[in-house]
C-alpha positions in Angstrom: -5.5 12.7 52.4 -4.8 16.2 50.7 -7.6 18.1 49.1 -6.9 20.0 45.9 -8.3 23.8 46.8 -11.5 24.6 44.8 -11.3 27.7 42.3 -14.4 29.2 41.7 -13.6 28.5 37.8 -12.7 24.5 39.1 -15.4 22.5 38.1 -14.8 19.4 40.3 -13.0 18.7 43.6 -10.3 15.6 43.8 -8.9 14.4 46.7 -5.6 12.7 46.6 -4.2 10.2 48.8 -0.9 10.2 50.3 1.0 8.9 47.0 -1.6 11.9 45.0 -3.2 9.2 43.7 -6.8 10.4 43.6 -9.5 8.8 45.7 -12.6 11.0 45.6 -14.4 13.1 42.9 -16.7 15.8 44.0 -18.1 16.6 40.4 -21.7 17.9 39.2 -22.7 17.9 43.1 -21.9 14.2 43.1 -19.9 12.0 45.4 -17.6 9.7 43.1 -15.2 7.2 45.1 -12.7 5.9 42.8 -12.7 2.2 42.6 -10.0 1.0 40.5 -6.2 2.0 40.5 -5.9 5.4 39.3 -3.3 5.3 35.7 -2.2 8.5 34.6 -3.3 10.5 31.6 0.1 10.4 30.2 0.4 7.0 30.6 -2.6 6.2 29.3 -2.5 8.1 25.9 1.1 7.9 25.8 0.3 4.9 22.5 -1.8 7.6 20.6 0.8 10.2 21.0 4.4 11.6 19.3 4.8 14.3 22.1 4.5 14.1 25.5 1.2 15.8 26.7 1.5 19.4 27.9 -0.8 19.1 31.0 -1.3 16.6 33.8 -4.3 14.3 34.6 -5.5 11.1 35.8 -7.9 8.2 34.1 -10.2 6.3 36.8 -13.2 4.9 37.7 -15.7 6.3 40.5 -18.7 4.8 41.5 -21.5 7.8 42.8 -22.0 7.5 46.7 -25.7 8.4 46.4 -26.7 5.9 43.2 -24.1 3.9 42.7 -23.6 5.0 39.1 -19.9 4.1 37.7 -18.0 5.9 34.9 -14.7 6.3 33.8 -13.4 9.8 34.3 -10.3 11.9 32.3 -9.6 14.7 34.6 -7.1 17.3 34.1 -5.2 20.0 36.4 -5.7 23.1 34.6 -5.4 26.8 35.8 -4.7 26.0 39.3 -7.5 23.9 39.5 -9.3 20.2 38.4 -11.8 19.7 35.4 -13.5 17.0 34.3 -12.7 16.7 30.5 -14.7 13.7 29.7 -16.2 10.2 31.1 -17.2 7.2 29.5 -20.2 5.1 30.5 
């Protein structure tokens, strides 16, 4: 596994697997382990768009280590670092 380094500005912490498909959210002091197969952001709004999308990110589910919570997470690489941009209930 490769870990994503954590800018001060980052506001959550992925981990990739081997193929950088991600595996782990650290986000809002909460474990997240993602349980489905991770689909790229481009890929998954590529319908809604005319231009590709200028940044890269991933769409996946985590389920929260200490609850057991699940949501559906957009994350983005941004500014040398990862940000949750939404999640979906």
């Amino acid at each position: 596994m490769s870990r994503s380094a954590v800018a001060p500005e980052q506001d959550a912490d992925l981990v990739t697997g081997t193929r950088g498909r991600p595996v782990l959210l650290r986000w809002h002091a909460r474990t997240y382990r993602v349980t489905d197969l991770p689909t790229p952001l481009e890929d998954a709004l590529a319908p809604a768009l005319t231009h590709p999308l200028p940044v890269h990110g991933w769409r996946f589910q985590g389920t929260c280590a200490h609850d057991g919570e699940s949501l559906v997470f957009d994350v983005i690489a941004f500014d040398g670092g990862w940000h949750v941009l939404k999640t979906y209930a």
